[in-house]
C-alpha positions in Angstrom: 87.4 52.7 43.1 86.1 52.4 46.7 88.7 53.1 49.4 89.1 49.7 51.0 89.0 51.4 54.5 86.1 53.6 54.3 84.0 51.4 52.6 84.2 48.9 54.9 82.1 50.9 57.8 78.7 50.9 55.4 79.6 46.9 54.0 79.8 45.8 57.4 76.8 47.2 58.8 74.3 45.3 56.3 75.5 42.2 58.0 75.0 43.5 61.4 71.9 41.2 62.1 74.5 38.5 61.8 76.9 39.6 64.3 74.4 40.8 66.7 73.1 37.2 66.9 73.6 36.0 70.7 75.7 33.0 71.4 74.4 29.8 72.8 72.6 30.9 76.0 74.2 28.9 79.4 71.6 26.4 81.2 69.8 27.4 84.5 68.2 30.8 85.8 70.4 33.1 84.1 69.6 31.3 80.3 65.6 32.7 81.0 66.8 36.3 81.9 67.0 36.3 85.8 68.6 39.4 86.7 72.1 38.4 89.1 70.9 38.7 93.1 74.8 40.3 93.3 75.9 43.4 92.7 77.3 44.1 88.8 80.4 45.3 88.1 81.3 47.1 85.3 85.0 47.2 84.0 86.2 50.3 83.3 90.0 48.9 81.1 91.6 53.0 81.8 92.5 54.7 85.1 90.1 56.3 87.6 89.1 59.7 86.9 89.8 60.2 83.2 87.8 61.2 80.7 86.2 57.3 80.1 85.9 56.8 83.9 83.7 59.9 84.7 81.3 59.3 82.4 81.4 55.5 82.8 80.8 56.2 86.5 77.8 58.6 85.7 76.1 56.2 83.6 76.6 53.5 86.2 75.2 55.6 89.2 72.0 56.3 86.7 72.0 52.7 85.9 71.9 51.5 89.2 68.4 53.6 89.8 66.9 51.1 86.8 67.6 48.3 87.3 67.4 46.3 90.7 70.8 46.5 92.1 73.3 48.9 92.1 75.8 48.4 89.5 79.9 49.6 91.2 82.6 50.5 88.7 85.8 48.6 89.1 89.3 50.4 87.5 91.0 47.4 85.9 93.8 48.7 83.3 97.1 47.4 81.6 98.3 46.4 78.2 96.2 49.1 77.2 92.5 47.8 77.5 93.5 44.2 77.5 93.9 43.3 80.7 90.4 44.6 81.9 88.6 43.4 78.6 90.0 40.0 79.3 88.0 40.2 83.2 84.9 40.3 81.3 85.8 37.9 78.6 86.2 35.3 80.8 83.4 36.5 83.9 80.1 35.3 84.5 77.4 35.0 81.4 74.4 36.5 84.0 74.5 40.2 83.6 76.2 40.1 86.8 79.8 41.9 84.8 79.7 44.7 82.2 82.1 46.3 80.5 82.0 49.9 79.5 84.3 50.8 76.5 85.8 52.9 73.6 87.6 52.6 70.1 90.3 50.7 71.5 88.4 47.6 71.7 88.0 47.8 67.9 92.0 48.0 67.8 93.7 45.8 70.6 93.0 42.5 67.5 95.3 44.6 65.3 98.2 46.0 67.9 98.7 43.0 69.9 100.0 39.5 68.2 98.1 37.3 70.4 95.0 38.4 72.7 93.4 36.3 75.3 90.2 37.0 73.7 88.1 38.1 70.3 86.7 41.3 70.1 83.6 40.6 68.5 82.7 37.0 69.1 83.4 37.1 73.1 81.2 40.0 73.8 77.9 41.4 73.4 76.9 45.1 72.6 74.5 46.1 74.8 74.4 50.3 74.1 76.2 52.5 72.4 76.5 55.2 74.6 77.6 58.2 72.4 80.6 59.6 70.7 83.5 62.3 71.1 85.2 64.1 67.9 88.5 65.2 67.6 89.9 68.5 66.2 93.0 69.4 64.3 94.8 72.0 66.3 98.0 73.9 65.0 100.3 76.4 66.4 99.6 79.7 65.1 102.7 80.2 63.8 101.9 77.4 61.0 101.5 78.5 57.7 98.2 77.6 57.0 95.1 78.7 57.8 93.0 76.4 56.7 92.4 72.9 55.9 93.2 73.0 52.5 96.7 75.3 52.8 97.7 72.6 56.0 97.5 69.8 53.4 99.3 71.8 50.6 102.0 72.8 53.2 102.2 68.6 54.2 102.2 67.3 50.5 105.2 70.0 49.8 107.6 69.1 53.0 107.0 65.2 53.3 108.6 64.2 56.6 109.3 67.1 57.4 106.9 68.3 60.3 105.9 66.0 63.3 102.6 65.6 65.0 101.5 64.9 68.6 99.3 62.4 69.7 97.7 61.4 73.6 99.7 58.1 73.0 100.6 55.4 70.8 97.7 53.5 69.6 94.9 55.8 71.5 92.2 57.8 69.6 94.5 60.6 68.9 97.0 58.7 67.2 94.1 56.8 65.1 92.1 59.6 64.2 95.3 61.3 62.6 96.5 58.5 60.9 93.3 57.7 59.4 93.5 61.8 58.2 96.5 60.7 57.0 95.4 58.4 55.0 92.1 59.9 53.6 94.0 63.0 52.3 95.9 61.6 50.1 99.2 59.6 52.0 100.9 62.4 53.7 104.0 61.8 55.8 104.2 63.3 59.1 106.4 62.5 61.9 104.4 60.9 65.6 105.4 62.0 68.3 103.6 60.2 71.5 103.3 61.7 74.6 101.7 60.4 78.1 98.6 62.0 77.7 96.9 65.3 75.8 98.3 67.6 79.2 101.3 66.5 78.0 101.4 67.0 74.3 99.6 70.6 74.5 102.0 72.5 75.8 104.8 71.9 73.4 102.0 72.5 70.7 101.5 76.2 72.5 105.2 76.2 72.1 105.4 75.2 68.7 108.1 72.9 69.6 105.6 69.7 67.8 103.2 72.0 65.8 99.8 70.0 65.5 97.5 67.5 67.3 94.5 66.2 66.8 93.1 65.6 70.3 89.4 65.4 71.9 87.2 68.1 71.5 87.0 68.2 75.1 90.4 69.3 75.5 91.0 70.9 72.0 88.4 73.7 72.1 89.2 75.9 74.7 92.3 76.3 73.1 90.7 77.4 69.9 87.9 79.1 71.9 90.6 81.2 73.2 93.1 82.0 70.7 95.8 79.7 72.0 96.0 77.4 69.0 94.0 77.8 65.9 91.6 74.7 64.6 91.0 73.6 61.0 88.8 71.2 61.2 86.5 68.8 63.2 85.7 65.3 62.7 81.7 64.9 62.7 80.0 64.6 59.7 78.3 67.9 59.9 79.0 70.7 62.1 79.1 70.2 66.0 76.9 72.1 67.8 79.7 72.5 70.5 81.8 73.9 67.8 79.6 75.4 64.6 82.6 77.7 63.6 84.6 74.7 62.7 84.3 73.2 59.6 84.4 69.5 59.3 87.3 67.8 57.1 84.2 66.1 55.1 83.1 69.9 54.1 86.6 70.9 53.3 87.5 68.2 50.6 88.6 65.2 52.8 85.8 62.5 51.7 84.6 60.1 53.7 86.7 61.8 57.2 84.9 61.0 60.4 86.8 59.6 64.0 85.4 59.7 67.2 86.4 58.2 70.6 83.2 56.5 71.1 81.5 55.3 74.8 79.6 51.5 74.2 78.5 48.9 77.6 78.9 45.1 76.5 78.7 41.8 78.4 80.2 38.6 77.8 78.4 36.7 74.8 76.2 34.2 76.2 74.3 36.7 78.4 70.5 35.8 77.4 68.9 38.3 75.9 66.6 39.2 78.3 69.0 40.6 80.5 71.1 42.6 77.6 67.8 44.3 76.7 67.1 45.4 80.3 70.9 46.6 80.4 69.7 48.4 76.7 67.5 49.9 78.0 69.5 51.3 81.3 71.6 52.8 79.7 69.3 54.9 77.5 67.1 55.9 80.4 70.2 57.0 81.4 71.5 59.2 78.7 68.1 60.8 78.3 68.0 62.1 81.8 68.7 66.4 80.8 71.3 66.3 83.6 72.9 63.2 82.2 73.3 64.5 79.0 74.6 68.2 79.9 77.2 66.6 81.8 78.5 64.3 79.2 78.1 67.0 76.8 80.6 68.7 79.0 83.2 66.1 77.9 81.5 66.9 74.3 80.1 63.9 73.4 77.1 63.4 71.7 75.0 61.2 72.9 73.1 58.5 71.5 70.0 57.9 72.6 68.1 55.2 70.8 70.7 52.9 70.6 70.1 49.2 70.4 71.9 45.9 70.7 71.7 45.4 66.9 72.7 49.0 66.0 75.8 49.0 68.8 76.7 45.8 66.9 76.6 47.1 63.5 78.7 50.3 64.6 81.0 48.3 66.6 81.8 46.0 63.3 82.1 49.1 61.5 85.0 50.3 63.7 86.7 47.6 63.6 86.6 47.3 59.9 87.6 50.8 59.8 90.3 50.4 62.2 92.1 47.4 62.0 93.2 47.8 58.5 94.7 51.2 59.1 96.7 50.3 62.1 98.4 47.1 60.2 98.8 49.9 57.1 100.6 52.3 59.6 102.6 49.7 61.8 100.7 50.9 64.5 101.7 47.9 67.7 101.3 48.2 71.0 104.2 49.7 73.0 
């Protein structure tokens, strides 16, 4: 039988044409694809210099040399992503307001009993803009040393160990539950903390003895010895990490999570001007230096992405998601 969560990701993206259809285009100059005289702003929902800002920023700066006005990053957070989403969901259908993203707009439907807006049917994908895998870290006191003993050691002690996560209801938390899930059910206690900084050091200390967290931060621990690693989430090996093995390699079907990067407008923008963002933004990630920085906050990048393929992989996410988080009791805290 097909696992009703990871099937979901391939069955939704055969009806991507669908979904990627633009709304009803407003009447004037902006319905033929004027580009706005203003400024754009693009809504950043976290905090200013962390690890979606920076590269939100860079792909804004590059942006800006495309098309013809600069584009400035405003820092609009609370509720998790909702409040900033929410600016966007109800802005200006011109191009003139953009929002730049990750996974948790493919769970804020699911955590939150009422939202001010839909996550698919108020906004347009313009660009995937890459994705960032996580990596199962463990203190190197635990008794397993690979992926296949850390599960034996789980299924034998149910409840019994606790994991850390960035926070209730970010990546972290998601990509282990969903690991949770795909190997079979196993129990294991969250512990949220107020960000990876946080969690890591009581990992070092053993005191909570695993995390999955970015790759970004997760690897110079295993580079250096501090924590060991048993597994990654791509579907093949990373090129940042080609030591690691992926779960999918070591018997976990079907495993893949990312933190993922996407730029979306309101729907109604014509779709003149969401191809012109389109094809901004991969101008932008193609640019050498563009892409050795962000793959200095490892993500790979996508570079051929399209309104109809961030659509599609959007959908997928959320089909992915949003049943796992109801499964888990995952709400917003």
């Amino acid at each position: 039988m097909k696992d009703p969560i990871f099937g979901r990701r391939s069955a939704l993206a055969l009806g991507a044409a669908a979904l990627a259809t633009p709304a009803l285009l407003p009447r004037g100059a902006a319905a033929q694809g004027t580009w706005p005289s203003q400024p754009v702003r693009m809504i950043v929902p976290f905090a200013a210099g962390g690890p979606t800002d920076v590269p939100g920023r860079l792909i804004a700066e590059e942006m800006s040399k495309a098309l013809p006005n600069r584009i400035v990053v405003e820092n609009r957070t609370g509720s998790g992503v909702v409040i900033g989403t929410d600016v966007v969901a109800k802005g200006p259908q011109d191009g003139s307001m953009l929002l730049y993203t990750t996974v948790a707009h493919a769970v804020t439907r699911a955590m939150f009993p009422t939202l001010p807006f839909d996550p698919i049917a108020d906004f347009t994908p313009c660009a995937l803009v890459g994705q960032v895998p996580v990596v199962l870290l463990v203190n190197n006191d635990f008794p397993a040393r690979n992926l296949a003993e850390f599960i034996a050691v789980l299924r034998a002690n149910p409840g019994k160990y606790d994991y850390a996560s960035s926070g209730n209801g970010g990546a972290v938390h998601l990509a282990t539950e969903l690991f949770l899930h795909a190997a079979g059910g196993l129990r294991v206690n969250h512990v949220p903390y107020r960000g990876s900084s946080a969690a890591l050091p009581d990992v070092l200390s053993g005191r909570v003895p695993m995390i999955f967290d970015i790759a970004a931060s997760a690897l110079p621990y295993a580079r250096s010895g501090q924590l060991r690693a048993l597994g990654i989430s791509t579907k093949q090996r990373s090129p940042l990490a080609p030591n690691i093995p992926t779960m999918i390699e070591q018997g976990v079907a079907g495993y893949e999570a990312y933190t993922w990067h996407m730029v979306m407008a309101r729907s109604g923008t014509p779709p003149a001007i969401i191809q012109q963002v389109n094809r901004a933004v991969n101008a932008a990630v193609n640019i050498p230096a563009v892409k050795e920085r962000l793959l200095g906050f490892t993500m790979q990048v996508v570079s051929d992405s399209t309104p109809e393929s961030a659509a599609a992989y959007l959908a997928s996410e959320i089909a992915v998601w949003e049943p796992l988080v109801r499964a888990a009791g995952i709400r917003a805290s």
